[in-house]
DSSP file (Angstrom, degrees, kcal/mol; ACC not computed):
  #  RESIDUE AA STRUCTURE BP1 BP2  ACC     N-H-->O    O-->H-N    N-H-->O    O-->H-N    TCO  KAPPA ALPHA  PHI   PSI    X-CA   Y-CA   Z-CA
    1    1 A X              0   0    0      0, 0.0     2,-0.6     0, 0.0     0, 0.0   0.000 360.0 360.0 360.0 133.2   -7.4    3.7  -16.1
    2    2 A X        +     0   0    0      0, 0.0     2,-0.3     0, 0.0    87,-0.0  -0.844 360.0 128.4 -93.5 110.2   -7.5    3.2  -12.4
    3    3 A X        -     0   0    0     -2,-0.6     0, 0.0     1,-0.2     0, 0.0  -0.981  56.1 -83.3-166.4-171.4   -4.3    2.7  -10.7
    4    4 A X        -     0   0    0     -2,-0.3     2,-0.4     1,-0.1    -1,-0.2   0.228  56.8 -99.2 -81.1-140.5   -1.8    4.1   -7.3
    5    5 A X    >>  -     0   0    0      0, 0.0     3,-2.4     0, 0.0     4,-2.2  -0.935  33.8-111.5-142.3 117.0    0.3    7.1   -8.1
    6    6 A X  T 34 S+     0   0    0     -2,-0.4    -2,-0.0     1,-0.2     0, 0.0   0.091 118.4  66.6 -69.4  36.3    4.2    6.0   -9.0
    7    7 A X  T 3> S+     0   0    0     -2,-0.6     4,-0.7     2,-0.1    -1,-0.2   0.384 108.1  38.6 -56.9 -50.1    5.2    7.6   -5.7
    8    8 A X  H <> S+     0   0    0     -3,-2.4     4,-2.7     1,-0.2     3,-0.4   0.960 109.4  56.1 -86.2 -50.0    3.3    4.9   -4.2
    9    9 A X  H  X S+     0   0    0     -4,-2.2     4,-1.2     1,-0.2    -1,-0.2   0.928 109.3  51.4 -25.1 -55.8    4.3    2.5   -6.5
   10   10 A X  H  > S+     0   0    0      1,-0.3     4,-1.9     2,-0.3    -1,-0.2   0.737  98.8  64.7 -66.0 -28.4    7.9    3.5   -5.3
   11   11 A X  H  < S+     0   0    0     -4,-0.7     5,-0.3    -3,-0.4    -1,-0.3   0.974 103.6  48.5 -74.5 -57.1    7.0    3.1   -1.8
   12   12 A X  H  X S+     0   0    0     -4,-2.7     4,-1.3     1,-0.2    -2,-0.3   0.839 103.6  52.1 -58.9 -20.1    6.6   -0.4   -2.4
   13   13 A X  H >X S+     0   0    0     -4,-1.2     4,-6.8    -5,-0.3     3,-0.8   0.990 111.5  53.8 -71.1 -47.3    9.3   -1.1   -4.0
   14   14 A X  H >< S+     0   0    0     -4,-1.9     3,-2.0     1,-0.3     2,-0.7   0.632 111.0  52.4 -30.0-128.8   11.2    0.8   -0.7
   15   15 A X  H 3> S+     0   0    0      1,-0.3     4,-1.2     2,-0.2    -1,-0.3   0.154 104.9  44.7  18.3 -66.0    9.6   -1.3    1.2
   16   16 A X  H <X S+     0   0    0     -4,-1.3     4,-1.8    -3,-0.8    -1,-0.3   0.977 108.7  55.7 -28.4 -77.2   10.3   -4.4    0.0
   17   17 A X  H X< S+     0   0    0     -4,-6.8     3,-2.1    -3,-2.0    -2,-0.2   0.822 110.7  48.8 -36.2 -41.9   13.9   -3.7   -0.4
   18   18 A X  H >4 S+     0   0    0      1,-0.3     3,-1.0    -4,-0.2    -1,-0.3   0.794 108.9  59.7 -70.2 -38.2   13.8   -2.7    3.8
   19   19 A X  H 3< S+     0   0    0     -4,-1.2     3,-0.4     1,-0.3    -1,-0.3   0.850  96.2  54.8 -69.8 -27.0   11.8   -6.2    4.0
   20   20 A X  T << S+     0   0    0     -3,-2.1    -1,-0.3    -4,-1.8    -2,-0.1  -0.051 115.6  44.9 -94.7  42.8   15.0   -8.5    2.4
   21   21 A X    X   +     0   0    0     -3,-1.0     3,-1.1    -5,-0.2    -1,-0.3  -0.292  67.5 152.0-139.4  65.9   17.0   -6.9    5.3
   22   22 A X  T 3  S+     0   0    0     -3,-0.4    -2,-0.1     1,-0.2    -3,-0.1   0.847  78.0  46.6 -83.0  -7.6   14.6   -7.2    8.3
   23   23 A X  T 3  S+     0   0    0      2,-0.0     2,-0.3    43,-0.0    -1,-0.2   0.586 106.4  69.1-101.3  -8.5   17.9   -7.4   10.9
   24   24 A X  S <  S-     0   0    0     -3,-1.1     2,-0.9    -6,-0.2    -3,-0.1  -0.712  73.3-131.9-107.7 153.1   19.9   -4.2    9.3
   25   25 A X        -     0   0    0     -2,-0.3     2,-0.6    37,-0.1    41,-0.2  -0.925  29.5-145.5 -95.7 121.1   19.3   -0.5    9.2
   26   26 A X  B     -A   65   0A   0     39,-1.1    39,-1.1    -2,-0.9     5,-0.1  -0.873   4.0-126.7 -62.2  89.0   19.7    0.6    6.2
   27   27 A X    >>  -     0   0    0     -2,-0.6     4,-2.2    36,-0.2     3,-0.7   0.199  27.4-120.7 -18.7 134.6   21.0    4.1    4.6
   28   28 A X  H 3> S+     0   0    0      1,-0.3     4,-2.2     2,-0.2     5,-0.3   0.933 120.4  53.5 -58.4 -45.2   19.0    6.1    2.2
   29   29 A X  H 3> S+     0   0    0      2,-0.2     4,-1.4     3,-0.2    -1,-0.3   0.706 105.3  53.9 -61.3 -11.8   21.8    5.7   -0.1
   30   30 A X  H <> S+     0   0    0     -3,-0.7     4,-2.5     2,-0.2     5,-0.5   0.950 116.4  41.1 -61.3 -70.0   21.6    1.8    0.5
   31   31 A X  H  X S+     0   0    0     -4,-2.2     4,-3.4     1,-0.3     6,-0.3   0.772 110.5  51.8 -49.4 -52.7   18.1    1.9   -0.4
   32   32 A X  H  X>S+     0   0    0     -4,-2.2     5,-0.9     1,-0.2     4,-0.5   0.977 117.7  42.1 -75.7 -60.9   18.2    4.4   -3.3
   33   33 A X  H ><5S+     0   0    0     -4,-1.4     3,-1.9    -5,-0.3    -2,-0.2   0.942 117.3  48.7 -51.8 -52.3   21.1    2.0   -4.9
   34   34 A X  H 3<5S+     0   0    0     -4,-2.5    -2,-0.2     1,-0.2    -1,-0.2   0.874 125.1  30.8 -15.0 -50.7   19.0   -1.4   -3.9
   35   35 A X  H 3<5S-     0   0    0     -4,-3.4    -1,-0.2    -5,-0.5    -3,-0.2   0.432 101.6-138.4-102.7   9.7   15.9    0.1   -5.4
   36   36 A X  T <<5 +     0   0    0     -3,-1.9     2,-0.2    -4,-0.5    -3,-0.1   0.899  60.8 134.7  -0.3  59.5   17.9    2.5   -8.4
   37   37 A X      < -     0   0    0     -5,-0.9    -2,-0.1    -6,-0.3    -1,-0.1  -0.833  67.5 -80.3 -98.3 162.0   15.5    5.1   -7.5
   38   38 A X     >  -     0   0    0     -2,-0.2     4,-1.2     1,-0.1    -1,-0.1  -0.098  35.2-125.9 -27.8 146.8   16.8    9.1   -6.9
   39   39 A X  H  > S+     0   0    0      2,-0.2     4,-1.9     1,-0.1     5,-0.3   0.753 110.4  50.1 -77.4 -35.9   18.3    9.7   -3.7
   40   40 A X  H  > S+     0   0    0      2,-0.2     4,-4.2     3,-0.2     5,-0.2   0.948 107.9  49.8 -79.6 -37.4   15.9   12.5   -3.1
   41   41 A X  H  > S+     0   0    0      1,-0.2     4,-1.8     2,-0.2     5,-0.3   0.919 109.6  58.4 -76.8 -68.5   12.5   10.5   -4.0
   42   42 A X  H  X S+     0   0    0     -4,-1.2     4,-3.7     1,-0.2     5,-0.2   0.734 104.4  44.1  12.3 -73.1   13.8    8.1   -1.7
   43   43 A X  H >X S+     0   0    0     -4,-1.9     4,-2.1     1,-0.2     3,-0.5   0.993 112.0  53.9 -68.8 -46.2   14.1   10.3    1.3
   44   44 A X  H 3X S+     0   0    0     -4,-4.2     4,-1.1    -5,-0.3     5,-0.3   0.886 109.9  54.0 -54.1 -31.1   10.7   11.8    0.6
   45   45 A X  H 3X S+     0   0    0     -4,-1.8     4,-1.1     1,-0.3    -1,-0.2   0.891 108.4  41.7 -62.9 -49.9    9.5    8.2    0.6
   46   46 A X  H <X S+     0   0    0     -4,-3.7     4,-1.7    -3,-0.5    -1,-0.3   0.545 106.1  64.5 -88.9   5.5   10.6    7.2    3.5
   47   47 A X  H  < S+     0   0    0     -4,-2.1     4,-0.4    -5,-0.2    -2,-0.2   0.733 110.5  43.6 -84.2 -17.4    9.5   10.6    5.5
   48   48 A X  H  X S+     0   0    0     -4,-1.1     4,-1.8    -5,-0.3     6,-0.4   0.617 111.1  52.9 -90.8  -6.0    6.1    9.7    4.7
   49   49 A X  H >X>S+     0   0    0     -4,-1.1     3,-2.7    -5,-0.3     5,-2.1   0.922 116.2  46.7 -57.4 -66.5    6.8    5.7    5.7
   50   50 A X  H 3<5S+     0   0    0     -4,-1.7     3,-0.5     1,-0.3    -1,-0.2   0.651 109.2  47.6 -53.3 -22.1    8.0    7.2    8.8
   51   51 A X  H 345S+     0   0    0     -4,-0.4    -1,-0.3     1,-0.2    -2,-0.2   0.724 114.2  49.4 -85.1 -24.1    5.1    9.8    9.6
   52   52 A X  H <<5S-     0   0    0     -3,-2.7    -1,-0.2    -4,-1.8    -2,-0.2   0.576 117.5-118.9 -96.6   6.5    2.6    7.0    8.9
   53   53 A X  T  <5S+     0   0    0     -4,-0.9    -3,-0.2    -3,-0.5     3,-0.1   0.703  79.7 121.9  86.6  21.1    4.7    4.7   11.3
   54   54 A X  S   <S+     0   0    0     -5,-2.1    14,-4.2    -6,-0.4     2,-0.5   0.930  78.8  40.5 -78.4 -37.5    5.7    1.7    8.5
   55   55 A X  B     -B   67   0B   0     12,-0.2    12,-0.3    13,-0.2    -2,-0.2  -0.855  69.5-137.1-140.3 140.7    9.5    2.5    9.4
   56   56 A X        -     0   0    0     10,-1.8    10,-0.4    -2,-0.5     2,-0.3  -0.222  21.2-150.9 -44.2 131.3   12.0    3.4   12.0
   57   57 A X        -     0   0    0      8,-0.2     2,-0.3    -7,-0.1     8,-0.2  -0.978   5.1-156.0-106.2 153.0   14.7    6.1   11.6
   58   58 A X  B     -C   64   0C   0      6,-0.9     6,-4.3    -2,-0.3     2,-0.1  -0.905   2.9-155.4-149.5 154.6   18.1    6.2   13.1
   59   59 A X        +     0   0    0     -2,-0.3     2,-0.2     4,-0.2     3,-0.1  -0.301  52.4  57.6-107.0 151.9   20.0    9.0   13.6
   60   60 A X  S    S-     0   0    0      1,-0.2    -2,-0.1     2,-0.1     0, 0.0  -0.561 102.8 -57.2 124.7 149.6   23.9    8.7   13.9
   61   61 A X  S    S+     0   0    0      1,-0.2    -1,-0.2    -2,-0.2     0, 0.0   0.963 141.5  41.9 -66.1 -65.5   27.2    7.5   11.7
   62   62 A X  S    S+     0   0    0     -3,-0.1    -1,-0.2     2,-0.0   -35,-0.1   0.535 100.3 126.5 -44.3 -20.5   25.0    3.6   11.6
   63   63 A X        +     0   0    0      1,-0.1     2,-0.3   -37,-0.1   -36,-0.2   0.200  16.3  88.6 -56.7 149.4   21.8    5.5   11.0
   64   64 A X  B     -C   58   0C   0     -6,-4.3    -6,-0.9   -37,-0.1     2,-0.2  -0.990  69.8 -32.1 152.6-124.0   19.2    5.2    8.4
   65   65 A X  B     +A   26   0A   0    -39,-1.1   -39,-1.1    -2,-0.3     2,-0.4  -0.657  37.0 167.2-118.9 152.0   15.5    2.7    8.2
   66   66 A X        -     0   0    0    -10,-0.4   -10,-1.8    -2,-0.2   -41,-0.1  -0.796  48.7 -81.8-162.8 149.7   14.4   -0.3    9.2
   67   67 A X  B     -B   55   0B   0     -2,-0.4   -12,-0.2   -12,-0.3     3,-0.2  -0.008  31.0-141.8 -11.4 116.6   10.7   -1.8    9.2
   68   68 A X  S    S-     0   0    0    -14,-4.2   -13,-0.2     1,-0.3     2,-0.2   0.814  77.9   0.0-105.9   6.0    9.1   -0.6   12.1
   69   69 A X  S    S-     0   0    0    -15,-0.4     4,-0.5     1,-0.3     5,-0.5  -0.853 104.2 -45.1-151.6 168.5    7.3   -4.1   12.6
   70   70 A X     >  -     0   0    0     -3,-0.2     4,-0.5    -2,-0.2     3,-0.4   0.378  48.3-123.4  10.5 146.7    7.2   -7.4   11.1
   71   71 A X  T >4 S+     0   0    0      2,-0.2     3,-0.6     1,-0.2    57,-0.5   0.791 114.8  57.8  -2.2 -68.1    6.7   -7.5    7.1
   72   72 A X  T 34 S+     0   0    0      1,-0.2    -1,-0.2    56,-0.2    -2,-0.1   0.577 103.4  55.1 -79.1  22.8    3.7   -9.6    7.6
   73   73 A X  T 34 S+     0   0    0     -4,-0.5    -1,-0.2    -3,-0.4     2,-0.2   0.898  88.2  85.0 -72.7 -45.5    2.2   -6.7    9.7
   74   74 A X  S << S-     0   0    0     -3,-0.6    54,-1.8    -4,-0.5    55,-0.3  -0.387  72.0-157.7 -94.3 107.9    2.7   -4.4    7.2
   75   75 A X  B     -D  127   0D   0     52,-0.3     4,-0.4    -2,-0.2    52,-0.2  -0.428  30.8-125.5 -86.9 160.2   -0.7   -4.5    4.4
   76   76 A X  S >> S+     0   0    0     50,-1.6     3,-1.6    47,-1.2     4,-0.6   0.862 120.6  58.5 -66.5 -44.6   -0.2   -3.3    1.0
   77   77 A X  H >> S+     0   0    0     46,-0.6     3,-1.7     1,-0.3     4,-0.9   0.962  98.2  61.6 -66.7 -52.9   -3.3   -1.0    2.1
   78   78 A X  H 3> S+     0   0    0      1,-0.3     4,-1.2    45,-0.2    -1,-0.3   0.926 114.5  33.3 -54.0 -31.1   -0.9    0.4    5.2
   79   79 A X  H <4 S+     0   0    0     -3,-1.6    -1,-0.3    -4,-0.4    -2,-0.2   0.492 114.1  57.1-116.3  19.0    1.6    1.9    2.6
   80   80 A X  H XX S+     0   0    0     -3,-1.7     3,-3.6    -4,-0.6     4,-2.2   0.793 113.7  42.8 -77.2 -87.0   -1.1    2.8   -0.2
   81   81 A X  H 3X S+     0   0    0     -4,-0.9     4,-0.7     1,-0.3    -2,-0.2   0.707 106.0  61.2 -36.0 -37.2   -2.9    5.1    2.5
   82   82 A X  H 3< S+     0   0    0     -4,-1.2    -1,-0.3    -5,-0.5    -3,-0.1   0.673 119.4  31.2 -93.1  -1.5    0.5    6.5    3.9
   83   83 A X  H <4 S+     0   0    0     -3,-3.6    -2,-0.3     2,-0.2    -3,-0.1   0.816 135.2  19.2 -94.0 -53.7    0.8    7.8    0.4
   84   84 A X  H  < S-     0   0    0     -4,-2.2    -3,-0.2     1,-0.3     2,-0.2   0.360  96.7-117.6 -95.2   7.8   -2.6    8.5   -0.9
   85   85 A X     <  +     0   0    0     -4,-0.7    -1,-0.3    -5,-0.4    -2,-0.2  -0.539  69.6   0.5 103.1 179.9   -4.8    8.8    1.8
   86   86 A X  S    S-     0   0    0     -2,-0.2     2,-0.4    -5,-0.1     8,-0.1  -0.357  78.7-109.4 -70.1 155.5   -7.8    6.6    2.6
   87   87 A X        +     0   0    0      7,-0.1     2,-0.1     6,-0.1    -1,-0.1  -0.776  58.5 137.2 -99.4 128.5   -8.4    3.9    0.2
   88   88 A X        -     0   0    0     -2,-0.4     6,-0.2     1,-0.1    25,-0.1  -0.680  54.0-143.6-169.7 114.1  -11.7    4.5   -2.1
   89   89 A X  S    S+     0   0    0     23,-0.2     2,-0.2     4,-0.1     3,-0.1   0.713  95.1   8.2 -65.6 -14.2  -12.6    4.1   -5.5
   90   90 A X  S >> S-     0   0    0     19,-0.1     3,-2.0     1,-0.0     4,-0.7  -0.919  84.9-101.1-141.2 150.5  -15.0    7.7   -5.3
   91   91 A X  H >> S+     0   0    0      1,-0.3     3,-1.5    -2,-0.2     4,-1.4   0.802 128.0  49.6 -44.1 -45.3  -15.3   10.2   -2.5
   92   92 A X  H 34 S+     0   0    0      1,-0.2    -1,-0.3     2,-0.2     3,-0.1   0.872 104.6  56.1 -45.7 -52.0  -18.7    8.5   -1.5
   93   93 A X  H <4 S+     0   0    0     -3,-2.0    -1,-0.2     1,-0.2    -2,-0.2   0.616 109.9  52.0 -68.7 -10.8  -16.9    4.9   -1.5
   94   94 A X  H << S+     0   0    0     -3,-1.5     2,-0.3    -4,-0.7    -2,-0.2   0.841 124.2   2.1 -89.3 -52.7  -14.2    6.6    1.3
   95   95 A X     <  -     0   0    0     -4,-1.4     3,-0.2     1,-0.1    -1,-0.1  -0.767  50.1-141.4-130.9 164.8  -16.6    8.0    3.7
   96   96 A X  S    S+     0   0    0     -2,-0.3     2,-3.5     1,-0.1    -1,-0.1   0.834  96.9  83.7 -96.5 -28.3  -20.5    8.0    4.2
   97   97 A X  S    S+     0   0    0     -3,-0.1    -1,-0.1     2,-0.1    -5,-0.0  -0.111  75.2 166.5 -43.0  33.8  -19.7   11.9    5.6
   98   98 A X        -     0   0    0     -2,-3.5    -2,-0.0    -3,-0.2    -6,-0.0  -0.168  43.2-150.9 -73.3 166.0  -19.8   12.9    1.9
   99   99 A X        +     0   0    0      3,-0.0    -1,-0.1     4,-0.0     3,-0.1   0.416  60.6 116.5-118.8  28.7  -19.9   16.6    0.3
  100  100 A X        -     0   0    0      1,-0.2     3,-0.3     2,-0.1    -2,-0.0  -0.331  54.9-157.0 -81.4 170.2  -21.6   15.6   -2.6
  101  101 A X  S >  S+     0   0    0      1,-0.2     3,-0.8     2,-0.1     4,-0.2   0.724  95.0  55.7-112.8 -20.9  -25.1   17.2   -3.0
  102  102 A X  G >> S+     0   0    0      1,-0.2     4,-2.5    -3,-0.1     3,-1.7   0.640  75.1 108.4 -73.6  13.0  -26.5   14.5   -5.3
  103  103 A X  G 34 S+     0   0    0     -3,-0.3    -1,-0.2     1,-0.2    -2,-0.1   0.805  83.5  44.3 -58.2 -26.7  -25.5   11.6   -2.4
  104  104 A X  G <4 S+     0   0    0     -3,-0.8    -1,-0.2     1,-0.1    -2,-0.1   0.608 120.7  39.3-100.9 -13.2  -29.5   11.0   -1.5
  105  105 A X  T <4 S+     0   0    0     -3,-1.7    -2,-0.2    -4,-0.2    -1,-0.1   0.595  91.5 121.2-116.9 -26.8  -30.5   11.0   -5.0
  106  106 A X     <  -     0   0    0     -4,-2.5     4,-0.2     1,-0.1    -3,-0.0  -0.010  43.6-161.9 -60.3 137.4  -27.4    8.9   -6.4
  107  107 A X  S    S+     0   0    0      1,-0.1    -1,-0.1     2,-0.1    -4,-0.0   0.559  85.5  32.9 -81.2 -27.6  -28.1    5.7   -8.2
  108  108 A X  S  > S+     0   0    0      2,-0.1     4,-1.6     1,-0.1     3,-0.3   0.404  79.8 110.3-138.4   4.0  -24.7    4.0   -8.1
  109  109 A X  H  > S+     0   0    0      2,-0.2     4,-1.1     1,-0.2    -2,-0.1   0.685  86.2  39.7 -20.4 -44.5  -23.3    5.2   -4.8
  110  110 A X  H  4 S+     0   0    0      1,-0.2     4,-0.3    -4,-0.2    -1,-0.2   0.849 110.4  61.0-104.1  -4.7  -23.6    1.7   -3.0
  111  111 A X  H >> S+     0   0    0     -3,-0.3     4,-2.9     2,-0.2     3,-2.3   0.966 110.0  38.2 -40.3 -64.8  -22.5    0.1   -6.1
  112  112 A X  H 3X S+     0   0    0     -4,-1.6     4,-2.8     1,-0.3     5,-0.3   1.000 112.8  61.4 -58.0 -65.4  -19.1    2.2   -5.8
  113  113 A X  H 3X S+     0   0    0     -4,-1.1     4,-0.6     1,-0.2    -1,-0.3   0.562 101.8  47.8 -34.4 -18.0  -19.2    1.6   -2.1
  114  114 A X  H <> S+     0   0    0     -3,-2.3     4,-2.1    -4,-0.3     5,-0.3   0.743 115.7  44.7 -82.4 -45.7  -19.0   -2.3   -2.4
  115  115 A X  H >X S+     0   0    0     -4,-2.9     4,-4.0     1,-0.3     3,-2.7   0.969 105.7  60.5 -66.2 -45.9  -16.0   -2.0   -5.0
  116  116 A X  H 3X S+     0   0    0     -4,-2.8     4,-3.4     1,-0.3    -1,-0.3   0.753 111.1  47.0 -19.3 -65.4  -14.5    0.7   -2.4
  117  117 A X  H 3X S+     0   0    0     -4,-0.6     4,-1.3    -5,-0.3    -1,-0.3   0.684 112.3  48.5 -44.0 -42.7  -14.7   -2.6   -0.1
  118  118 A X  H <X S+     0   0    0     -3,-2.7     4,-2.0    -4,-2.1     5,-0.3   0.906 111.5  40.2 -65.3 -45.8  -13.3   -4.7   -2.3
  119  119 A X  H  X S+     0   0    0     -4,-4.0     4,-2.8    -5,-0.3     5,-0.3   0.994 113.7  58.4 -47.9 -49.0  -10.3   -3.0   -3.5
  120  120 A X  H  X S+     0   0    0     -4,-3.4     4,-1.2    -5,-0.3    -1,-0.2   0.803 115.9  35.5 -71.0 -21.1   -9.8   -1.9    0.3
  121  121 A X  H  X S+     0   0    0     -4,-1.3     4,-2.5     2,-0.2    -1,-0.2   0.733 109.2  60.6 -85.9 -18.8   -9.7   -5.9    1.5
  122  122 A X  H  X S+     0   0    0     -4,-2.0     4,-0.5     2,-0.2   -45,-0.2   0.910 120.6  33.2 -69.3 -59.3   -7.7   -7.3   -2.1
  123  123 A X  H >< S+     0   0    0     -4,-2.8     3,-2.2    -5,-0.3   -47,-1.2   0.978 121.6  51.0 -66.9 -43.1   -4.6   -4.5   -0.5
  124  124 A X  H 3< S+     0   0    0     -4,-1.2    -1,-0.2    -5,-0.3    -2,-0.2   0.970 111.4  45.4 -58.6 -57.0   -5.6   -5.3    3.4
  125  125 A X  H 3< S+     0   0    0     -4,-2.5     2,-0.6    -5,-0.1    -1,-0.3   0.276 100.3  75.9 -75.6  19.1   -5.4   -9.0    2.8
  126  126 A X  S << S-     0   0    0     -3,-2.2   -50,-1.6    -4,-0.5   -49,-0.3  -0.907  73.2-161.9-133.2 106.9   -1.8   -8.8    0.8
  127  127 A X  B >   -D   75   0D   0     -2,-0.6     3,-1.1   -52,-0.2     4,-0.3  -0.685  31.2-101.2 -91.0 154.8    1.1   -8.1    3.5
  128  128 A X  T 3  S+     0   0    0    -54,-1.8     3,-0.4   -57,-0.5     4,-0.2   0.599 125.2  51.0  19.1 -62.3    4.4   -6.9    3.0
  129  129 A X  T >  S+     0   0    0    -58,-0.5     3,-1.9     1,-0.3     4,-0.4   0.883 102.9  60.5 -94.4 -31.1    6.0  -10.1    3.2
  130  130 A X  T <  S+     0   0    0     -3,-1.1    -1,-0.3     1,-0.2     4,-0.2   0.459 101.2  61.4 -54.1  -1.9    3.3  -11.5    0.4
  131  131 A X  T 3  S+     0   0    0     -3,-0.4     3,-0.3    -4,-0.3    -1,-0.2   0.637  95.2  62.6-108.2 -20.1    5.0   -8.8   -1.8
  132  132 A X  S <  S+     0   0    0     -3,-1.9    -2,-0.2     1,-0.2    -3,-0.1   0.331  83.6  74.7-101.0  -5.5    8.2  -10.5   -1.5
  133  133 A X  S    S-     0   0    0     -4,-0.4    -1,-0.2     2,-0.2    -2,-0.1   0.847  83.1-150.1 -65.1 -37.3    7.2  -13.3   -3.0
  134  134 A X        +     0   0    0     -3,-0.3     2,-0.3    -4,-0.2    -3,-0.1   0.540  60.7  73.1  52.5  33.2    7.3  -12.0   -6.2
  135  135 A X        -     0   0    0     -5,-0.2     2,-0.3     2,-0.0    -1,-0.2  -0.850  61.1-141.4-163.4 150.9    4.7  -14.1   -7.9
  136  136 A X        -     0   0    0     -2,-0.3     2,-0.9    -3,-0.1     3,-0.1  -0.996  26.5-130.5-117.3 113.0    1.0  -14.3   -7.9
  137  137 A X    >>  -     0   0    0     -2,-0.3     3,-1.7     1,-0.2     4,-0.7  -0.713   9.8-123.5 -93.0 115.8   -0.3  -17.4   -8.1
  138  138 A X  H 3> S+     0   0    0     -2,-0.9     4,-2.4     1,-0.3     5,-0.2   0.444 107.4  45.9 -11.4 -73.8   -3.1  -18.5  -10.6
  139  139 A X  H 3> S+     0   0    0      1,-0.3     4,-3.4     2,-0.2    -1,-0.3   0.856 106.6  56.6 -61.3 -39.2   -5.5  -19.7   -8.5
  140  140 A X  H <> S+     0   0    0     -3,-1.7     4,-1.5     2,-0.2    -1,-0.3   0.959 107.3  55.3 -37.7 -45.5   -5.5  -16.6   -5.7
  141  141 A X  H  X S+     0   0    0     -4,-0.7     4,-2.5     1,-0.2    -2,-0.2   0.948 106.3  51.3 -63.3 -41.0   -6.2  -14.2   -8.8
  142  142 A X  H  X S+     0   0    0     -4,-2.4     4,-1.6     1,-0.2    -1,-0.2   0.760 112.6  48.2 -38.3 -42.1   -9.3  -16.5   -9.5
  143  143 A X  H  X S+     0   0    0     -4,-3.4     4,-1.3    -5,-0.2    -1,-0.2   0.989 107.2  47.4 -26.5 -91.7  -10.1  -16.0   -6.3
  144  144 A X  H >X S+     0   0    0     -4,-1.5     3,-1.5     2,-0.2     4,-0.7   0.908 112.4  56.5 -20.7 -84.1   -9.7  -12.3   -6.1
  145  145 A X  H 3X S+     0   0    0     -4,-2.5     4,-0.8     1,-0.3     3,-0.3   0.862 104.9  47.9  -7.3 -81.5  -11.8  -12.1   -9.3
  146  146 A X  H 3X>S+     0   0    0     -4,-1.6     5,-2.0     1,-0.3     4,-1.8   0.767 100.9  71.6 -64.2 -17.3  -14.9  -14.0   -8.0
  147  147 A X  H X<5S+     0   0    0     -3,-1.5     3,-1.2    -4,-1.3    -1,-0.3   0.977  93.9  46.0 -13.3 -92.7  -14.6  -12.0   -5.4
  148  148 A X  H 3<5S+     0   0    0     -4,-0.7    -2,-0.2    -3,-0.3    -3,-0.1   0.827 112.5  53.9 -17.7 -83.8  -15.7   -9.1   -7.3
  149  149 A X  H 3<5S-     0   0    0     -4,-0.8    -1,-0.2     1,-0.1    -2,-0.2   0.454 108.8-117.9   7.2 -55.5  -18.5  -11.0   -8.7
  150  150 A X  T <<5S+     0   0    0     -4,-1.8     2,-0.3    -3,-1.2    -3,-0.2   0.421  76.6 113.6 113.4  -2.0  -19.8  -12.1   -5.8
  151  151 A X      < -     0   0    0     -5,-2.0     2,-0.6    -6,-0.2    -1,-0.4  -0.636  52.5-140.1-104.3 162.8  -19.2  -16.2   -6.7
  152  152 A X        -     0   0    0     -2,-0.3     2,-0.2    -3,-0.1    -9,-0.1  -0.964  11.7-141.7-128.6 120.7  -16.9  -18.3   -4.9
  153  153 A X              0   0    0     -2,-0.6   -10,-0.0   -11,-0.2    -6,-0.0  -0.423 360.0 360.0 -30.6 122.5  -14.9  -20.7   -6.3
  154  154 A X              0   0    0     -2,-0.2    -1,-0.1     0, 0.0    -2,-0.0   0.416 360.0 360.0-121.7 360.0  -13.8  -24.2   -5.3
């Protein structure tokens, strides 16, 4: 089964919560009650938001997080990638700079390399503020889908 790390999972939800406030800073204890996650995975969460530059700190009795622009700036892919790194379904599908030694010989290398693409545009094209919707709508996923595939839909 293919899927994010629930670290990263958790970052979106963090995220989010930060999003339905876009004009307050927010406490790590706000957030950690908002989101009833730990107060400690919390902070870790938002010390990598902040190192990859999704969120503000301030310091101070008012202090704590805020978005450090817009919601719809903000990709699903931006806060995947400030947890796990570049986005790739195999090392080959991340970089062409691979260290595999079968890479010249490999059969299904630019296979994996198209899904890489895909995955990495389905999270690029879904912002922040799309997250807040809290729905998916039929027809997008159909979309999405043929995507894969390679058909387009009308």
């Amino acid at each position: 089964m293919l899927r994010v790390s629930r670290l990263t999972d958790y970052a979106t939800v963090v995220m989010t919560c930060i999003a339905t406030h876009p004009h307050d800073v927010l406490s790590t204890a706000q957030i950690a009650d908002e989101t009833r996650l730990e107060l400690p995975t919390v902070s870790k969460l938002l010390k990598s938001l902040g190192h990859a530059g999704l969120v503000e700190s301030f310091r101070g009795v008012n202090g704590g997080y805020r978005l450090a622009r817009e919601a719809s700036d903000i990709s699903l892919a931006d806060i995947v990638e400030a947890m796990e790194g570049p986005i790739g379904m195999t090392e080959c599908g991340v970089s062409d700079d691979t260290q595999c030694e079968r890479a010249s010989q490999c059969t299904v290398r630019g296979s994996w390399q198209l899904v890489s693409h895909v995955v990495d545009n389905a999270l690029r094209s879904m912002s922040l503020a799309d997250m807040l919707q809290r729905h998916v709508r039929p027809h997008e996923t159909t979309v999405a889908l043929s995507a894969v595939k390679g058909r387009t839909i009308v």
